[in-house]
C-alpha positions as CSV (number, residue, x, y, z in Angstrom):
1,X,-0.8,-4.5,-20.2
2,X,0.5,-5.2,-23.7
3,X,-2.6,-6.4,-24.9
4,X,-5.2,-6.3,-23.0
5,X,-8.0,-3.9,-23.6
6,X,-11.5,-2.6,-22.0
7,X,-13.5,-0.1,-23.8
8,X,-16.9,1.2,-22.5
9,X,-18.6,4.6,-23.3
10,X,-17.1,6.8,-20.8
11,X,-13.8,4.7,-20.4
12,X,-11.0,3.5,-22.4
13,X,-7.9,1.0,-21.3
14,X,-5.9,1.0,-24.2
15,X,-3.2,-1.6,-24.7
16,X,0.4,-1.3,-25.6
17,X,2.5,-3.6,-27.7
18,X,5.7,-1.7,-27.2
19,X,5.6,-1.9,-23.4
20,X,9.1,-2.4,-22.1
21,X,9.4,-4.6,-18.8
22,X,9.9,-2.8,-15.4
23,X,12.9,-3.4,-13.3
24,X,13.5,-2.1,-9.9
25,X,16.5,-2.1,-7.4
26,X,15.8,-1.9,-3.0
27,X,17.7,-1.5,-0.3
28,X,16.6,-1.6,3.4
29,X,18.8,-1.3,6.4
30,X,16.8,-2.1,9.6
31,X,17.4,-2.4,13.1
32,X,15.4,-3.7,16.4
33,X,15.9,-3.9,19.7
34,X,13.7,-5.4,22.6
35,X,13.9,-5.0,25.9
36,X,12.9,-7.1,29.5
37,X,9.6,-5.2,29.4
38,X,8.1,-6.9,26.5
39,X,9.3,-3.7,24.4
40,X,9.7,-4.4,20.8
41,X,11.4,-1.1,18.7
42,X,12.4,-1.2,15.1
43,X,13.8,1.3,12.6
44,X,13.8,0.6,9.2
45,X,15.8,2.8,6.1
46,X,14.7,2.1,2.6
47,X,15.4,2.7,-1.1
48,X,13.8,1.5,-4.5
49,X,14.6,2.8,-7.8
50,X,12.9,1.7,-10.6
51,X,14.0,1.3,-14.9
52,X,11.1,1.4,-17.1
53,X,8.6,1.9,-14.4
54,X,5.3,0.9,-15.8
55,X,2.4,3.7,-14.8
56,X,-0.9,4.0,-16.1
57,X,-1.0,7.4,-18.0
58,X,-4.4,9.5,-18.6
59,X,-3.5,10.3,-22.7
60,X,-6.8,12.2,-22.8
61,X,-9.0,13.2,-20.4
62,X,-12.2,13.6,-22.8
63,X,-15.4,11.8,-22.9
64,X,-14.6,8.6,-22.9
65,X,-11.5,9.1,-20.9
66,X,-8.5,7.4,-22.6
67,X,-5.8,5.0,-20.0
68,X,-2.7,3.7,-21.2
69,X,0.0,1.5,-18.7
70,X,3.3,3.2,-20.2
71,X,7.1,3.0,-19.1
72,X,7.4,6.5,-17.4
73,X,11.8,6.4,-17.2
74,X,13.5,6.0,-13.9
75,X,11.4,6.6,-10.8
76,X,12.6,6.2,-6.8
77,X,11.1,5.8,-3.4
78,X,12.9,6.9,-0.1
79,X,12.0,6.6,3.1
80,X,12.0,5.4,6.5
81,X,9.5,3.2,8.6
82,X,9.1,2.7,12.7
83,X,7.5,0.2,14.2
84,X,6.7,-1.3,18.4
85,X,4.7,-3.6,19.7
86,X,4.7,-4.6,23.6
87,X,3.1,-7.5,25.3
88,X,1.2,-5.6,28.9
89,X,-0.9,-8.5,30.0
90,X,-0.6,-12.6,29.5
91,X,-3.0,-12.1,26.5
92,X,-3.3,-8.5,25.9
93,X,-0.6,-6.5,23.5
94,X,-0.5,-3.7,21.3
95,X,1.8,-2.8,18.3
96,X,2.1,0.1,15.7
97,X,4.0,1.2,12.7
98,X,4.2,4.3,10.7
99,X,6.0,5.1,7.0
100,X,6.9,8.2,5.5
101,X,8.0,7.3,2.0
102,X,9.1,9.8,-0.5
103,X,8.8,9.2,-4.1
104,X,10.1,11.4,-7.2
105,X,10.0,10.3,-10.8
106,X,13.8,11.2,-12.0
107,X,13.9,10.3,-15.8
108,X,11.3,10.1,-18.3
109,X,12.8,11.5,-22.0
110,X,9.5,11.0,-23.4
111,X,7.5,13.0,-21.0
112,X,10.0,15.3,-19.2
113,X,7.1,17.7,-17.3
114,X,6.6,14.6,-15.0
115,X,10.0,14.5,-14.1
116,X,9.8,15.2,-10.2
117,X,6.2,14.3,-9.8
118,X,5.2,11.7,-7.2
119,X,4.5,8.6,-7.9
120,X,0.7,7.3,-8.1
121,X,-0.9,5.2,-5.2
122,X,1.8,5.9,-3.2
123,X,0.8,8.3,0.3
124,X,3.8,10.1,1.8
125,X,2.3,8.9,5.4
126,X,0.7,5.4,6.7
127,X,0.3,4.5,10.1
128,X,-1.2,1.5,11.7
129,X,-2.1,1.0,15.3
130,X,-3.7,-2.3,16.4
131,X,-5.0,-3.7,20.0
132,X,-5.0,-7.5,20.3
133,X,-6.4,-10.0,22.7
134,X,-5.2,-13.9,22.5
135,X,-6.4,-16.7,24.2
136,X,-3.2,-19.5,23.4
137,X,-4.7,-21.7,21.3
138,X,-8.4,-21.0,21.5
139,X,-9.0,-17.6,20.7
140,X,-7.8,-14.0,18.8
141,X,-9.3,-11.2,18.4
142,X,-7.7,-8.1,17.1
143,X,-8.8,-4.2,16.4
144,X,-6.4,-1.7,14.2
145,X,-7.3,1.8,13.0
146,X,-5.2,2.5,9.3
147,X,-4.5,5.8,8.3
148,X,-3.7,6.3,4.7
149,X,-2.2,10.1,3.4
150,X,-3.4,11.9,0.4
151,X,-2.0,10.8,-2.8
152,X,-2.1,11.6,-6.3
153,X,-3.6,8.5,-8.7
154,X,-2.1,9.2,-11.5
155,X,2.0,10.3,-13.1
156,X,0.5,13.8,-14.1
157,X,-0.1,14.4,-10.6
158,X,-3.4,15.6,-11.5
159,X,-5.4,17.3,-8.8
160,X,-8.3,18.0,-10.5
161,X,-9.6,17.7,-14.5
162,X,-10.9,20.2,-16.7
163,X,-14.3,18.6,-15.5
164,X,-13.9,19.1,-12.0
165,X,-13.4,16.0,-11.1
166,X,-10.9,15.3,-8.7
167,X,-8.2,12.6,-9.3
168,X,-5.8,12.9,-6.3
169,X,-7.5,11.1,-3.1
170,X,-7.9,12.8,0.4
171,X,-6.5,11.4,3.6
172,X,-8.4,8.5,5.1
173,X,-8.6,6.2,8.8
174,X,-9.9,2.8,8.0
175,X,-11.2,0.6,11.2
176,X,-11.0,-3.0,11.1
177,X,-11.8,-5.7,13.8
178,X,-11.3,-9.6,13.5
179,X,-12.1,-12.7,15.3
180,X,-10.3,-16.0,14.7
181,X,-11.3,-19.2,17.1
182,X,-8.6,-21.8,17.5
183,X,-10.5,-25.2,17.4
184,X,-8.3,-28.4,17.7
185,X,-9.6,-31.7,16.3
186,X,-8.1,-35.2,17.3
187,X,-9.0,-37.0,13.7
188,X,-7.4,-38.0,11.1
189,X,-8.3,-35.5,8.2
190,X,-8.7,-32.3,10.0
191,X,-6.1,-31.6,13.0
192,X,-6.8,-27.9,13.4
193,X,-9.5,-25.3,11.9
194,X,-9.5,-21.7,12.2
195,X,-12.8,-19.8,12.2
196,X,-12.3,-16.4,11.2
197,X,-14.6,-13.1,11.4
198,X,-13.6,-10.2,10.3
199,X,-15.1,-6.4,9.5
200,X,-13.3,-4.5,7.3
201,X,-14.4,-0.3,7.5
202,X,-16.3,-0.6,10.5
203,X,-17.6,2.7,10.3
């Protein structure tokens, strides 16, 4: 970031020798509770603010597009996160969480119009759900659908350029499956392996 540069014909990553280091502050107060039917709850508050938050700032938006990682001033994240899971069968259980995180950029002297612009990379709402089977010590295999919110990819909170083209991302589900079999070896180099299969965007 303070050096490092990649320049192509339509691109730019400029460095920046004067880049300050970031430093961030969180808090999280959680609490979970089960219960005699294999019902797992959780509720989890949390709070991050940032000093010299580093971002990566479009400086011009021309052909080749210019990047720069800057320190953007003070910058916070807020928010709260629920998650379950419950066992229903000897090997089958489920589980799911979900985050809604706000994030505002508070301070920045050198740039004041992004002050109250959300943060880059960031989506106000994530959810996963996931179905797993075990087999104790033999087998696992797992499906979980990920939902991502729309979010903004860079500190200007650009939606879209003077091109058209369109910087802040849409909404998204993601579908993953994964296999992992448990094999146990009675040598003395290996003792266990795990084979894993995985699919990442099924569809």
């Amino acid at each position: 970031q303070l050096y490092y540069s990649d320049i192509t014909a339509s691109t730019q990553r400029l460095p920046n020798p004067d880049l300050k280091s970031e430093r961030s502050f969180t808090a999280d107060l959680g609490i979970k509770r089960g219960f005699d039917n294999n019902l797992n709850l959780g509720l989890t508050l949390f709070y991050t603010l940032w000093m010299d938050k580093i971002g990566f700032i479009i400086v011009d938006y021309g052909t080749p597009l210019k990047q720069q990682y800057q320190n953007i001033g003070e910058a916070e994240s807020k928010g709260i996160e629920f998650q379950a899971d419950k066992r229903f069968h000897e090997n089958w259980s489920t589980f799911f969480n979900y985050t809604y995180n706000i994030t505002r950029i508070t301070e920045n002297k050198a740039n004041p119009q992004f002050v109250g612009n959300e943060l880059p990379d960031m989506p106000g709402h994530k959810f996963n759900i996931g179905l797993t089977y075990e087999r104790k010590g033999n087998f696992t295999g797992r499906a979980l659908l990920r939902y991502v919110g729309s979010h903004y990819t860079d500190e200007k909170n650009t939606v879209k350029d003077n091109k058209g083209y369109q910087w802040k991302r849409d909404e998204y589900y993601v579908a993953d499956m994964s296999f992992v079999k448990h094999i146990h070896l009675n040598n003395w180099y290996f003792k266990d392996i795990d084979l894993t299969f995985a699919i990442d965007n099924l569809f």
